[in-house]
C-alpha positions as CSV (number, residue, x, y, z in Angstrom):
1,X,10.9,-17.1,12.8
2,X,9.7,-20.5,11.9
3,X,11.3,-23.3,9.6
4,X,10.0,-23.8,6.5
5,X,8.1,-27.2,7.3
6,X,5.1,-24.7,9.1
7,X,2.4,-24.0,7.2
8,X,0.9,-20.6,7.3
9,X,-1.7,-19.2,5.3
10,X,-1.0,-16.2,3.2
11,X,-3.1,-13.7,5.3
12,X,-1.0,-14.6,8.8
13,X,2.3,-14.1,6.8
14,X,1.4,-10.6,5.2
15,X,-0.3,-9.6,8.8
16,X,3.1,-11.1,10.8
17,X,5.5,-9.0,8.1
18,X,3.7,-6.3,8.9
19,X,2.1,-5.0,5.6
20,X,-1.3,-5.1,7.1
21,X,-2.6,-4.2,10.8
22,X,-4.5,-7.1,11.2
23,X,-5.4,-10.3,9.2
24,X,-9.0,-9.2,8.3
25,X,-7.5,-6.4,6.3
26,X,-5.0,-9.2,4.7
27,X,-7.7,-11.5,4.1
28,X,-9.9,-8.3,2.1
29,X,-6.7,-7.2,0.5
30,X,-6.0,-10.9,-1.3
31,X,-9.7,-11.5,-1.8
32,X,-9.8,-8.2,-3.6
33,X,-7.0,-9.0,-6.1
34,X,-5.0,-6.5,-4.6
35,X,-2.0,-9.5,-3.4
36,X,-0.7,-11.6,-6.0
37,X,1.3,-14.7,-5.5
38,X,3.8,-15.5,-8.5
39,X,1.9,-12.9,-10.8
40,X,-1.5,-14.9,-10.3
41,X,-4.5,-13.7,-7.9
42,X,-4.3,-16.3,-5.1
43,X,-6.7,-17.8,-1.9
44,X,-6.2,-16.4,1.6
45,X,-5.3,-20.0,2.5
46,X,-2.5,-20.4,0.0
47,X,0.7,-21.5,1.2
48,X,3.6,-19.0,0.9
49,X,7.2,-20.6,0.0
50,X,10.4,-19.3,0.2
51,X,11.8,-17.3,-2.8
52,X,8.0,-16.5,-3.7
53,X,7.5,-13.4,-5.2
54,X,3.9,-11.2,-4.3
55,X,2.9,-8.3,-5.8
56,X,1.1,-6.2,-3.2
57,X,-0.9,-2.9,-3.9
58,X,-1.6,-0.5,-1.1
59,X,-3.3,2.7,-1.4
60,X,-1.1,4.1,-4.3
61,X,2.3,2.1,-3.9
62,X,2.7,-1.6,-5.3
63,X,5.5,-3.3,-3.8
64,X,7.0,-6.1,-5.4
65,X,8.5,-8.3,-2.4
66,X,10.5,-12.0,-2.5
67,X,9.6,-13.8,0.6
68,X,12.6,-14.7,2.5
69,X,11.5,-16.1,5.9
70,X,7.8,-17.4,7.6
71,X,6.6,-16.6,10.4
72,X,3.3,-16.8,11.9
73,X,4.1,-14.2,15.0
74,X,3.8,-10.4,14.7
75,X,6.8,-9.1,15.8
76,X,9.1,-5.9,16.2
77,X,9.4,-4.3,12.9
78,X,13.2,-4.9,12.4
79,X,12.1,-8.8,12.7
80,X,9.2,-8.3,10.4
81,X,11.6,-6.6,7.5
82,X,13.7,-9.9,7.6
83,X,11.1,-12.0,6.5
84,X,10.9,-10.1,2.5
85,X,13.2,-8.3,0.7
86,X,11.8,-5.9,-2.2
87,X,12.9,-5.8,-5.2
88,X,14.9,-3.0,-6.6
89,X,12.6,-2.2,-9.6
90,X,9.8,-1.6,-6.7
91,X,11.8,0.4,-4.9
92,X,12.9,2.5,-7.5
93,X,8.9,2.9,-9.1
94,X,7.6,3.2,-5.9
95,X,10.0,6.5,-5.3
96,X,9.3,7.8,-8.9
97,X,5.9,7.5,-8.6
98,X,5.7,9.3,-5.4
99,X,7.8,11.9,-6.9
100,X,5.8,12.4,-9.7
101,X,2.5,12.7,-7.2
102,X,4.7,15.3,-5.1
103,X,5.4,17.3,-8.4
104,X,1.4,17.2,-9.2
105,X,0.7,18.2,-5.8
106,X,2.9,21.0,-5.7
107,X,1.3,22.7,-9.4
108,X,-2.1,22.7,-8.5
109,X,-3.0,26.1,-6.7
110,X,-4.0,24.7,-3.2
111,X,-5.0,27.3,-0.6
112,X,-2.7,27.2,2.5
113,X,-6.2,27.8,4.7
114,X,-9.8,27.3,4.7
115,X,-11.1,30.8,3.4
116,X,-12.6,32.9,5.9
117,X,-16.5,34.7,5.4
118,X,-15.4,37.4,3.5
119,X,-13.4,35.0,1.2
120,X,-16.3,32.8,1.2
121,X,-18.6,35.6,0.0
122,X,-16.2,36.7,-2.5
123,X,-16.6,33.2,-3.9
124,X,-19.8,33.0,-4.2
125,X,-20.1,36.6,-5.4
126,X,-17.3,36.0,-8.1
127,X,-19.3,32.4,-9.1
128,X,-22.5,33.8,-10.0
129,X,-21.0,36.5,-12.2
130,X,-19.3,34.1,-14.0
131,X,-23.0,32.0,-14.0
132,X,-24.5,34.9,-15.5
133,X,-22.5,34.8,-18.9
């Protein structure tokens, strides 16, 4: 981990923490308004400081993070967890939100296999009666 007097750009520090596999994807992610510095949409080259707060959005989750540490080296994941600490109110939405999409996911009526020819035929059978009224 580096001192504070290194400047890194925004993209090397979210690809060295390890919330991105590699810096392109950083860089497309903060051009994309999907990484927000301090609650504003930010540059790729910005600066991070310590005690920051970013706001990043992957896939469904948004994490709200405080930086705690730069570095411009991708590391071990252990070392890359010591250089943010999320907040409690992310954590805590992030795990009722996926518990909410677990409880959708388990009331819609998904079939447990891909239906075989005669369930196909059934289908299709049972789709054009239904066409015909």
């Amino acid at each position: 981990m580096t001192d504070s007097n290194n400047k890194i750009r925004l993209d090397k520090w979210l690809w060295a923490a390890r919330f991105f596999k590699t810096r392109a994807l950083a860089k497309d992610a903060i051009e994309g308004g999907k990484v927000h510095y301090e609650g504003q949409r930010c540059k790729v080259s910005k600066t991070p400081e310590l005690g920051a707060k970013l706001t990043i959005r992957q896939g469904f989750d948004e994490k709200t993070v405080i930086i705690k540490a730069l570095s411009g080296q991708r590391r071990g994941a252990a070392e890359a967890q010591l250089l943010y600490e999320e907040t409690p109110a992310s954590i805590k939405a992030r795990m009722d939100a996926a518990e909410h999409r677990r409880i959708i996911r388990a009331s819609q009526l998904v079939p447990d296999h891909k239906p075989n020819k005669k369930e196909r035929r059934d289908q299709r059978r049972f789709e054009q009666m239904n066409q015909d009224y």
